[in-house]
TORVO-727783 format. One record per residue (C-alpha): x, y, z; chain; residue number from 1; residue in three letters. Coordinates in Angstrom, 3 decimals. Layout:
// residues N
REC      east     north        up  chaine  num  residu
REC         X         Y         Z       A  NUM     ALA
...
// end
This chain:
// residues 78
REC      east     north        up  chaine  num  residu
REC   -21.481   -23.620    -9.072       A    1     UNK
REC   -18.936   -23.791   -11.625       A    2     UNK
REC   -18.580   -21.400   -14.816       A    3     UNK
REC   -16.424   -22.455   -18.009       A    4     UNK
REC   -14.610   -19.432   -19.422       A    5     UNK
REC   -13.205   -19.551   -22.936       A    6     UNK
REC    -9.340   -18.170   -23.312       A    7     UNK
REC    -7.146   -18.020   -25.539       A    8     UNK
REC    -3.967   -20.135   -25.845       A    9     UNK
REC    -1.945   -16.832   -25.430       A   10     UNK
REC    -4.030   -15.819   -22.329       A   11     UNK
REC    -4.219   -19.224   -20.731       A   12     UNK
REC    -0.391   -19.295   -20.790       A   13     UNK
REC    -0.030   -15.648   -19.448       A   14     UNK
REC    -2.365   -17.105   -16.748       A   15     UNK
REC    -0.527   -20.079   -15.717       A   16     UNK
REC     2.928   -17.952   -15.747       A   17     UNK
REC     0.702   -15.424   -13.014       A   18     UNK
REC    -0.375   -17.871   -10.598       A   19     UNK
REC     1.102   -19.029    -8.045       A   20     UNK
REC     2.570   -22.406    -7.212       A   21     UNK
REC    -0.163   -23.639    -4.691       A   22     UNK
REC    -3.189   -21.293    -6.354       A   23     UNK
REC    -6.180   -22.309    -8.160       A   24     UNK
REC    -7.174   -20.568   -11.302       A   25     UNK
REC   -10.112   -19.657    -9.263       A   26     UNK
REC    -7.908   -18.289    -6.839       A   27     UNK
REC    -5.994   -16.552    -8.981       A   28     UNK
REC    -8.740   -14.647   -10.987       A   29     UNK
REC   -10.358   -13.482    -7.700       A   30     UNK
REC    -6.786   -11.979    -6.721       A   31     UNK
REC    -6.466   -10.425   -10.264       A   32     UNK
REC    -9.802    -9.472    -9.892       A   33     UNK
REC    -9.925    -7.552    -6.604       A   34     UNK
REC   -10.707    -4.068    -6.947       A   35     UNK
REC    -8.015    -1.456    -5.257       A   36     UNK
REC   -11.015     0.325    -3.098       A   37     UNK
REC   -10.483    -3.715    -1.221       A   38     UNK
REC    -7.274    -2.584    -0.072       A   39     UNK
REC    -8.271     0.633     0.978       A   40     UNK
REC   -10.913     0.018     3.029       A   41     UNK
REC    -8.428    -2.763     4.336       A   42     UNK
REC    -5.854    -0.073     4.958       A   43     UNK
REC    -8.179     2.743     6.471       A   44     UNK
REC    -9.172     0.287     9.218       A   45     UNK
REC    -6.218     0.530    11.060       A   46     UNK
REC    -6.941     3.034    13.043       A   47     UNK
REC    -5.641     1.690    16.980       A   48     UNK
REC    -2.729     3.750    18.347       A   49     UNK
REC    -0.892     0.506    17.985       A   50     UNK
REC    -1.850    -0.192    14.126       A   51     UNK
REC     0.676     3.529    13.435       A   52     UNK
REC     1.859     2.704     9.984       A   53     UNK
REC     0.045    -0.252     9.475       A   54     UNK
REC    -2.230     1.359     6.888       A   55     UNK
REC     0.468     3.332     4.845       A   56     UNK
REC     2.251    -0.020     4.642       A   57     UNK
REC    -0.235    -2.241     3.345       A   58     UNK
REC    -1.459     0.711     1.037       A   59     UNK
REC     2.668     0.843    -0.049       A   60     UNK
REC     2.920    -2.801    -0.377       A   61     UNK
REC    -0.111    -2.884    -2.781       A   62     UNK
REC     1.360    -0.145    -5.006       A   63     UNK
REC     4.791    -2.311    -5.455       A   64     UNK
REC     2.900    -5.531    -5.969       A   65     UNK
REC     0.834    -3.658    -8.786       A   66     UNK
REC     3.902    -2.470   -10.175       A   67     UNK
REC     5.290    -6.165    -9.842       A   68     UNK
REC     2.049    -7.701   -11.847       A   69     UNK
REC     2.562    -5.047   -14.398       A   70     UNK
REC     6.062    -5.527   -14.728       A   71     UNK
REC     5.584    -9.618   -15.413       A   72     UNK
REC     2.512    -9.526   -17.462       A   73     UNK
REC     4.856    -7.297   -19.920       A   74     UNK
REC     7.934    -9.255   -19.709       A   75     UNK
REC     5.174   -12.627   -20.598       A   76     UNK
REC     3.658   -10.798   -23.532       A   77     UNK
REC     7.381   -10.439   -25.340       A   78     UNK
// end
């Protein structure tokens, strides 16, 4: 099933300057869209002896990418 969405120019372009080279828009959105509790649950099911870590670091690497997104979605509204 497909849905039309109506954007702005401005938003559109913001958009395009987000995804990534071999994303969909549909692909994008759903990453946009993901809600952090995702990545926790992600993160809290390490819990093997040999996962040590694993959890903090994915948790870690989703704070920086957050702080990534933020940073470009600033910089592309000046």
């Amino acid at each position: 099933m497909t849905t039309t969405i109506r954007v702005s120019d401005q938003i559109k372009d913001r958009l395009e300057r987000l995804k990534r080279d071999d994303e969909t828009f549909d692909e994008l959105l759903d990453r946009l869209s993901r809600d952090e509790k995702d990545i926790e649950a992600i993160a809290g099911s390490f819990d093997r002896p040999e996962d040590e870590g694993l959890g903090e670091s994915v948790t870690e690497t989703h704070e920086e990418l957050n702080e990534s997104l933020e940073e470009r979605t600033e910089r592309s509204e000046q």
